[in-house]
C-alpha positions in Angstrom: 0.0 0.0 0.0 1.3 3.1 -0.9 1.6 6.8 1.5 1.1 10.0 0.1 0.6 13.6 1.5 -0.9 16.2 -0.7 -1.0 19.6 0.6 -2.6 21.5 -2.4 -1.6 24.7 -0.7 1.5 24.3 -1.0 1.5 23.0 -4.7 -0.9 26.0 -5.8 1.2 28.5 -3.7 4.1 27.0 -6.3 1.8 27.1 -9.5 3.0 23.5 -10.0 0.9 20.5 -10.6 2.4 16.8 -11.9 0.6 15.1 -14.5 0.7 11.8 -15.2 3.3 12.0 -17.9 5.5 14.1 -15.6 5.3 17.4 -17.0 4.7 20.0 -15.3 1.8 23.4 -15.6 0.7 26.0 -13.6 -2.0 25.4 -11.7 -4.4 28.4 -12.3 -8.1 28.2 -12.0 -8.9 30.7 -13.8 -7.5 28.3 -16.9 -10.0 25.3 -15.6 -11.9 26.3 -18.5 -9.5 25.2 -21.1 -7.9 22.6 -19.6 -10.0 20.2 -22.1 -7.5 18.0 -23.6 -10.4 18.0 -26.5 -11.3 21.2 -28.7 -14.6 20.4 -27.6 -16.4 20.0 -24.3 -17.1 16.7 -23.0 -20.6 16.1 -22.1 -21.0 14.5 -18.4 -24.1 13.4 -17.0 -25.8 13.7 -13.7 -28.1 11.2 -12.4 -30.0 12.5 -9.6 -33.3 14.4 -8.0 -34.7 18.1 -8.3 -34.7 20.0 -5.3 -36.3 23.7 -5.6 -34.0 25.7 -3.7 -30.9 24.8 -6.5 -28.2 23.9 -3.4 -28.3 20.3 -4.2 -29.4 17.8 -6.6 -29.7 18.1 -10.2 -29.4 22.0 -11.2 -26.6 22.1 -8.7 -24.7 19.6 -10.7 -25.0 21.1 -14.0 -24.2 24.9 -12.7 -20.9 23.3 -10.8 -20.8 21.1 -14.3 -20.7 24.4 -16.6 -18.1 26.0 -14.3 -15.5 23.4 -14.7 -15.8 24.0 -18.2 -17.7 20.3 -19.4 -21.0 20.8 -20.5 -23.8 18.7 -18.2 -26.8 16.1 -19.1 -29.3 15.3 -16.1 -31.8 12.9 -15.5 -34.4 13.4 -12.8 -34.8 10.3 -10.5 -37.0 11.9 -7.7 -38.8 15.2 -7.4 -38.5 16.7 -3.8 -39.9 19.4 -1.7 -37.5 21.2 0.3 -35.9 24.5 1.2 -32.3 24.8 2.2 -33.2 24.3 5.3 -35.3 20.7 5.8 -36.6 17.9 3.0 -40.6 17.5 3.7 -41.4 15.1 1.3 -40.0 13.5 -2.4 -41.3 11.5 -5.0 -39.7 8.8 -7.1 -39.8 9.5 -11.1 -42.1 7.2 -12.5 -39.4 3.9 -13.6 -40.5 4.1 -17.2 -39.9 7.3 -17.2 -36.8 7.3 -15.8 -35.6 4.2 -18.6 -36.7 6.7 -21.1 -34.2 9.4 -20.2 -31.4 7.0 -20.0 -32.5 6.1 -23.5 -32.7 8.9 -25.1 -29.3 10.2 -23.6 -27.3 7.0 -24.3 -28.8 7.1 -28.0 -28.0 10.5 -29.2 -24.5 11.3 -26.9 -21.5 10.7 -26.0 -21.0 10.2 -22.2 -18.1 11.0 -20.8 -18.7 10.3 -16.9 -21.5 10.2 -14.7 -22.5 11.1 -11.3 -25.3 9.7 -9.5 -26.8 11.5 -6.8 -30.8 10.4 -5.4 -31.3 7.3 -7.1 -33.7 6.8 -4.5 -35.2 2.9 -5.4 -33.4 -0.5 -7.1 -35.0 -0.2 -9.8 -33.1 3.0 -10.5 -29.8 1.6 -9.5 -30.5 -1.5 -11.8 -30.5 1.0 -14.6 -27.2 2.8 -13.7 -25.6 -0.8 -13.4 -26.9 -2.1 -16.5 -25.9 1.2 -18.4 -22.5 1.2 -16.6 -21.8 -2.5 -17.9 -23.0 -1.6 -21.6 -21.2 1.5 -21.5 -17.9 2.9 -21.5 -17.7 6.1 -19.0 -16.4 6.6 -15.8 -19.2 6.4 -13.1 -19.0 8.3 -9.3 -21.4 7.5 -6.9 -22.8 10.1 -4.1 -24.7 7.1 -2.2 -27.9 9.7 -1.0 -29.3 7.9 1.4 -30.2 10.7 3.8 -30.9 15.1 3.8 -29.0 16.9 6.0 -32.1 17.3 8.4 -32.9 14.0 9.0 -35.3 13.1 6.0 -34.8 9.3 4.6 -34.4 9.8 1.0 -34.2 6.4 -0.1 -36.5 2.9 -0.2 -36.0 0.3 2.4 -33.1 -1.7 2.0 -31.7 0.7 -0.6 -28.1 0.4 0.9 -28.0 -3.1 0.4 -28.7 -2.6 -3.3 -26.0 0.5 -3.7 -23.5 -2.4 -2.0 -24.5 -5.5 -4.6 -25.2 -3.4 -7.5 -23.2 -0.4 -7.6 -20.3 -0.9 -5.7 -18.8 -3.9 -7.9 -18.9 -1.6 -11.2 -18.3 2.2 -9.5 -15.1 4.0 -10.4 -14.9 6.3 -7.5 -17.6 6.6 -4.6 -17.4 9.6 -2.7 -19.0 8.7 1.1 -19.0 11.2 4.2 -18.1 10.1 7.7 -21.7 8.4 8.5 -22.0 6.7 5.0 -18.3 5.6 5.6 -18.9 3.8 9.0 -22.5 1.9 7.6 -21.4 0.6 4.1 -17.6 -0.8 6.4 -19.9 -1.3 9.9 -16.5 0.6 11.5 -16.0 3.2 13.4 -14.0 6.4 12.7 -12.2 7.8 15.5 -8.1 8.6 14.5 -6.7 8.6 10.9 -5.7 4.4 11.0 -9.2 3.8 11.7 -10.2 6.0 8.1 -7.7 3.5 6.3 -9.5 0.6 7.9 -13.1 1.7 7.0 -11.7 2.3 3.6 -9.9 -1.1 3.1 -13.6 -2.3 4.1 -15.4 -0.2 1.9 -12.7 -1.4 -0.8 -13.0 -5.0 -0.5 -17.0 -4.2 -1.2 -16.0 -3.4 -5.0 -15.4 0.0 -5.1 -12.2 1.0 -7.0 -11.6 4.2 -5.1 -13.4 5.7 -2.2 -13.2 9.4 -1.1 -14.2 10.0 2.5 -15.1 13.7 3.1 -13.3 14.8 6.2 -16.7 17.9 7.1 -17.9 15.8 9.9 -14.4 14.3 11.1 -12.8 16.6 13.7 -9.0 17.6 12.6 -6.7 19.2 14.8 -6.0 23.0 13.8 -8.8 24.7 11.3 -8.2 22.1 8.3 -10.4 20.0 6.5 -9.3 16.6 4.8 -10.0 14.3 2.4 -9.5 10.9 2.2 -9.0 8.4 -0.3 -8.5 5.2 -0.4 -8.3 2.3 -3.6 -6.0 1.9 -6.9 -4.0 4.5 -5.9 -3.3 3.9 -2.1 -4.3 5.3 0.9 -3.6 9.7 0.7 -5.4 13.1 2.6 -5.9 16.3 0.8 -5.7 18.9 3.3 -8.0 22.5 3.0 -8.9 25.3 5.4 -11.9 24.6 7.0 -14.2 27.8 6.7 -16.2 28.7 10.2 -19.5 28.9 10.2 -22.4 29.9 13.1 -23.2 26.7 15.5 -26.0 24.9 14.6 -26.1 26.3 10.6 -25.0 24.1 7.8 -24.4 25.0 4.4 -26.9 23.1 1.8 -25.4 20.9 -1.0 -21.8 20.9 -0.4 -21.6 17.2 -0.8 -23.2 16.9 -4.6 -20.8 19.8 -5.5 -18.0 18.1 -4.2 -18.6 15.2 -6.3 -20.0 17.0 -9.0 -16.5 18.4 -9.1 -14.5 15.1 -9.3 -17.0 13.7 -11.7 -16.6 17.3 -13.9 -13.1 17.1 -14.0 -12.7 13.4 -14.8 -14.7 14.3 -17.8 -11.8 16.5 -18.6 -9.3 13.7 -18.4 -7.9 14.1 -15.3 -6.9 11.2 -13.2 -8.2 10.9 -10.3 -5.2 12.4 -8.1 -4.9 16.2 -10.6 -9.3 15.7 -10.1 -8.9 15.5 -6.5 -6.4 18.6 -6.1 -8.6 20.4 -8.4 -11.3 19.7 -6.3 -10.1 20.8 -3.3 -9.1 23.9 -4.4 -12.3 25.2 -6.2 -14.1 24.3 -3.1 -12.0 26.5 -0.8 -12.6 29.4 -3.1 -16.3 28.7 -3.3 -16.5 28.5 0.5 -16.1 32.3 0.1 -19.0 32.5 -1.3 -21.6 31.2 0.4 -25.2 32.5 -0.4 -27.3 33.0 3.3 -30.9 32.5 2.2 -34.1 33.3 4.0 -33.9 30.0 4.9 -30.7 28.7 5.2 -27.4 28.8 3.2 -26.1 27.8 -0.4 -22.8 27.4 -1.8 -22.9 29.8 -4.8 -20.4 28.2 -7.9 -21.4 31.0 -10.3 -17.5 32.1 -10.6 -15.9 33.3 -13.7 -12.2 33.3 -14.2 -11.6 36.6 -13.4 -14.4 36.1 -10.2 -11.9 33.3 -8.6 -8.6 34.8 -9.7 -9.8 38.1 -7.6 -11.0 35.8 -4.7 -7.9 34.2 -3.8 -6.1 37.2 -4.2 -8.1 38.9 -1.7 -7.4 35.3 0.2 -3.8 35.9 0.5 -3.6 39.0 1.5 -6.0 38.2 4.5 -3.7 35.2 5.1 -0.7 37.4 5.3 -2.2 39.4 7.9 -4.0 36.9 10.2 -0.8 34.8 9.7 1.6 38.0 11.2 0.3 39.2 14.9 1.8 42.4 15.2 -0.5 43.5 12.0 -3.1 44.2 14.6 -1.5 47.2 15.8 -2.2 48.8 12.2 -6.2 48.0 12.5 -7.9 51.5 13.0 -10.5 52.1 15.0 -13.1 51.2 11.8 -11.4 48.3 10.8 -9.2 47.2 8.3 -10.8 46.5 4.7 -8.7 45.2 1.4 -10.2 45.9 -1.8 -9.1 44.2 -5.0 -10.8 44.6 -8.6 -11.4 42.3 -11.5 -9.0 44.0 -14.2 -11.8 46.3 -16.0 -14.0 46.8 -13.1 -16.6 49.7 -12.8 -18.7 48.5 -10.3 -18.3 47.8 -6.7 -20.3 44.6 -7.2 -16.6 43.5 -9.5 -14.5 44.2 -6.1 -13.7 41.9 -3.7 -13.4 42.5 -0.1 -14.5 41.2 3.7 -18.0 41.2 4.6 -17.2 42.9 8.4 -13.4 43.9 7.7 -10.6 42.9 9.8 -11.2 43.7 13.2 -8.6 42.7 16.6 -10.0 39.7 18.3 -7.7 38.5 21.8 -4.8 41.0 20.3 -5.2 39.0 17.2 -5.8 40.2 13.1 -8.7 37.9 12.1 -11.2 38.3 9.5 -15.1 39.1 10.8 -16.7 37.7 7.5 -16.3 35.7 4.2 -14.8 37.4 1.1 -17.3 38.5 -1.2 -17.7 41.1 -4.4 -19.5 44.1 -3.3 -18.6 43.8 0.3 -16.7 47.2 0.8 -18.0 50.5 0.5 -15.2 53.2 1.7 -12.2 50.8 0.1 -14.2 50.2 -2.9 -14.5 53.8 -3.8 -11.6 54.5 -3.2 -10.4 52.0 -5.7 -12.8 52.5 -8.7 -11.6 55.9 -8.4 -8.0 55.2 -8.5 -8.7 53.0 -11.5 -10.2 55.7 -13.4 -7.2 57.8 -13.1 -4.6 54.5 -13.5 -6.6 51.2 -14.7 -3.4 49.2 -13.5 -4.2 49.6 -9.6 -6.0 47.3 -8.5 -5.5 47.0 -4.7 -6.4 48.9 -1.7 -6.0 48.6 2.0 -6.8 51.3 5.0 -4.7 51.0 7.6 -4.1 52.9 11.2 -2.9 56.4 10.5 0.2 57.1 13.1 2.7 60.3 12.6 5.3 57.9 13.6 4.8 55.5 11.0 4.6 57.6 8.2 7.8 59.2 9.4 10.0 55.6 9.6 8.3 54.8 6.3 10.2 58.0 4.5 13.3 56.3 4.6 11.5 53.2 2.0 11.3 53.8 -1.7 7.0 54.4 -1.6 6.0 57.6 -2.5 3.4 59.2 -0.3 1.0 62.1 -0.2 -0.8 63.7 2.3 -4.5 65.6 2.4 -6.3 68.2 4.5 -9.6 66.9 4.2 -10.4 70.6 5.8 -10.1 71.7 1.9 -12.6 69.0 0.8 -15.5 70.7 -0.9 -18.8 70.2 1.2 -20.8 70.1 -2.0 -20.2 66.8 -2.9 -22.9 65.7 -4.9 -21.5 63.3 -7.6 -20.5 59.7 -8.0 -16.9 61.1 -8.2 -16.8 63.4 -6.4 -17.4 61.4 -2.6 -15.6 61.8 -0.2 -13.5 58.9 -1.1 -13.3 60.1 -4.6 -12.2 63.4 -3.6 -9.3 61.9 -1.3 -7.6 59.7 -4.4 -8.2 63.2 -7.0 -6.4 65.5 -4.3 -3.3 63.5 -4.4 -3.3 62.7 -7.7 -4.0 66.4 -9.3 -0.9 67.2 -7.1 1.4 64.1 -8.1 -0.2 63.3 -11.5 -0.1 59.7 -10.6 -1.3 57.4 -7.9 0.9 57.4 -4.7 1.7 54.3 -3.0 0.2 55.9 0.0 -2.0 58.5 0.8 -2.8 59.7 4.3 -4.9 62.3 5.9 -5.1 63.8 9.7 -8.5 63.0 9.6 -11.7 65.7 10.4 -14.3 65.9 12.9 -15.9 62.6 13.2 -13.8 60.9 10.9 -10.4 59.3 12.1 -6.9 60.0 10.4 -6.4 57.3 8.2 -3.1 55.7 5.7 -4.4 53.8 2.4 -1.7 51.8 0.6 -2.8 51.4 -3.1 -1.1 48.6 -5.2 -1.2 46.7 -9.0 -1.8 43.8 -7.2 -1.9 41.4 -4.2 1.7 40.7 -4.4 2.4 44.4 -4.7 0.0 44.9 -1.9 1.6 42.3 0.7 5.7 43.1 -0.3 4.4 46.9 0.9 2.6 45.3 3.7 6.0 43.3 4.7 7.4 47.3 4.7 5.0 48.3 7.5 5.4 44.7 9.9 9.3 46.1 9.5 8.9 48.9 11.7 7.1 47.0 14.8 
């Protein structure tokens, strides 16, 4: 049996992935779009039920389907009534029905790979069985047995069936904690007792099986992934993203394997899938959607959408990573700003919903990163961009006399304001107060400084923004400030 540790972190931190042919690429998501090894998309197919509120099931798969770049198939097994909140009753597709879609599908495409999701009765899994043994695609199984609020969304004895019927033909079955410990009748407590349920789990037929790691407690604020089959027994290590006791976030299971299944379809083995995987879903975990009743993963991201996420993501790293950042928070918080390239909106900015606040002497962020979240930062930037499109980074930070002094002596040009001058007739987009700030320096410099500073009014405190092209721009300048603590 072979070991492995992946820490994707530190292989996307590197831009270096391994294919199987050991050549090298950068690993960029923004490219997952064209990493097709075809001209044209692959069509993959989910197998699963409706549910209304789009957070799992069917319409989830295809949206997560059409952001890997593959184009998605679905057939409906089960119609159910829920909110993203609780399941209060489902339906099964009528069977002929059901033999219908398969037909019509198998007939006139193509498949690539398949996910199942609710199959809900045998009958159903006799039909993925017998199309999986007539049929040459690669086949992942989410074995939905239950809904996250306690709803049975299967028939009696429908485990049994997955076990006989699926398991002996499934390419990879993706299984959380609970579904790990029924289908092995183990117990997970400590990381040898995941390899055991998985050997167990293994010797049912499966050729590879991914245990999520959500419900398994990890020391420090990771997540991980297990898996276990043809290609030995590895972990895949994310951050785990907080959220409020006694909330969950609907769907994040079929997404996960909606993702595997997506990038399979593109070729991948199942090793590049996984670290693919794991990736996308800590940028989406930035973006989750709070409904009126309960919360959604939102995977609506363009290239541009997750490029600007994870930029905003390292820079927020950098400073919760560095303790003696806290003594720059103001009073109002810290916010970072940072644009899509052509932005013009504040809804194409990317910030932290609640800032950056001091919490036990520590930098940590109040919120998730989301596009529209910052409102004095924002401005701030979009005007900047429409004096100099190639900034595209902001950050306010504690005004002290004694750090802009020490900071004289580094190569970043600074300018200061009397916000005393500002006109009180503001009455324009451009000309806020935040507008005004960015126009005063730059009218005087004819360029954007790296900083620009004020003493502050009445009512509002003295404050230093640091303006950069990008995130990397943005955190060596950053590195500038920590050097004067």
């Amino acid at each position: 049996m072979r070991y492995f540790y992946f820490d994707h972190h530190q292989k996307c931190e590197n831009k270096i992935q391994i294919l199987q042919d050991g050549v090298y690429f950068p690993l960029n998501l923004e490219l997952v779009h064209f990493m097709s090894k075809k001209e044209t998309k692959p069509i993959v197919l989910t197998v699963a039920g409706h549910d209304p509120s789009s957070g799992a099931g069917l319409t989830a798969d295809i949206r997560t389907f059409e952001n890997v770049g593959v184009y998605g198939m679905s057939i409906c097994t089960a119609i159910t009534i829920q909110n993203a909140e609780k399941v209060f009753e489902w339906q099964s597709v009528d069977i002929n029905l059901v033999k219908k879609q398969f037909n019509v599908i198998f007939d006139s495409y193509e498949i690539k790979a398949v996910k199942t999701g609710m199959l809900g009765s045998k009958e159903v899994i006799n039909l993925v069985k017998e199309y999986k043994e007539n049929n040459d695609f690669t086949l992942v199984v989410d074995p939905i047995i239950m809904s996250g609020s306690g709803t049975r969304l299967a028939d009696e004895n429908y485990e049994d069936q997955i076990m006989n019927k699926l398991f002996p033909v499934v390419d990879v079955i993706t299984v959380n904690k609970f579904e790990a410990e029924l289908f092995s009748k183990k117990t997970i407590t400590d990381v040898q007792s995941i390899q055991d349920v998985g050997a167990a789990v293994y010797e049912l037929g499966p050729k590879n099986i991914i245990i999520k790691g959500g419900h398994i407690e990890e020391k420090g604020n990771k997540v991980l992934d297990y898996l276990y089959g043809d290609y030995g027994f590895s972990f895949y290590p994310r951050e785990r993203v907080q959220i409020f006791e006694g909330t969950h976030i609907h769907g994040t299971g079929c997404i996960f394997s909606s993702l595997i299944t997506g990038f399979l379809g593109l070729e991948y083995d199942l090793e590049e899938s996984i670290f693919l995987t794991e990736d996308f879903m800590e940028d989406v975990f930035q973006n989750i959607f709070p409904l009126k009743q309960g919360q959604i993963l939102d995977v609506g991201y363009s290239g541009d959408d997750i490029r600007v996420l994870k930029q905003v993501q390292k820079v927020v790293a950098f400073i919760t990573e560095n303790p003696n950042f806290s003594r720059f928070i103001p009073e109002v918080r810290t916010n970072i700003a940072i644009s899509k390239p052509t932005a013009k909106s504040l809804d194409e900015i990317a910030g932290i919903e609640g800032r950056i606040t001091v919490v036990n002497g520590l930098p940590r962020a109040a919120g998730p990163i989301k596009f529209g979240a910052n409102n004095h930062t924002g401005r701030l930037l979009l005007t900047a961009k429409k004096l100099d499109n190639e900034i595209n980074a902001v950050i306010n930070i504690k005004y002290d006399p004694n750090t802009i002094l020490n900071l004289k002596d580094t190569r970043l040009i600074m300018m200061d304001v009397d916000r005393l001058k500002q006109n009180k007739q503001l009455n324009s987009e451009e000309n806020t107060t935040m507008g005004w700030i960015v126009r005063e320096a730059y009218d005087q410099l004819h360029k954007i400084p790296d900083i620009i500073w004020d003493n502050g009014e009445k009512g509002k405190e003295p404050m230093i923004r640091l303006f950069a092209r990008t995130s990397d721009k943005l955190i060596q300048k950053l590195k500038l400030f920590l050097n004067l603590v």
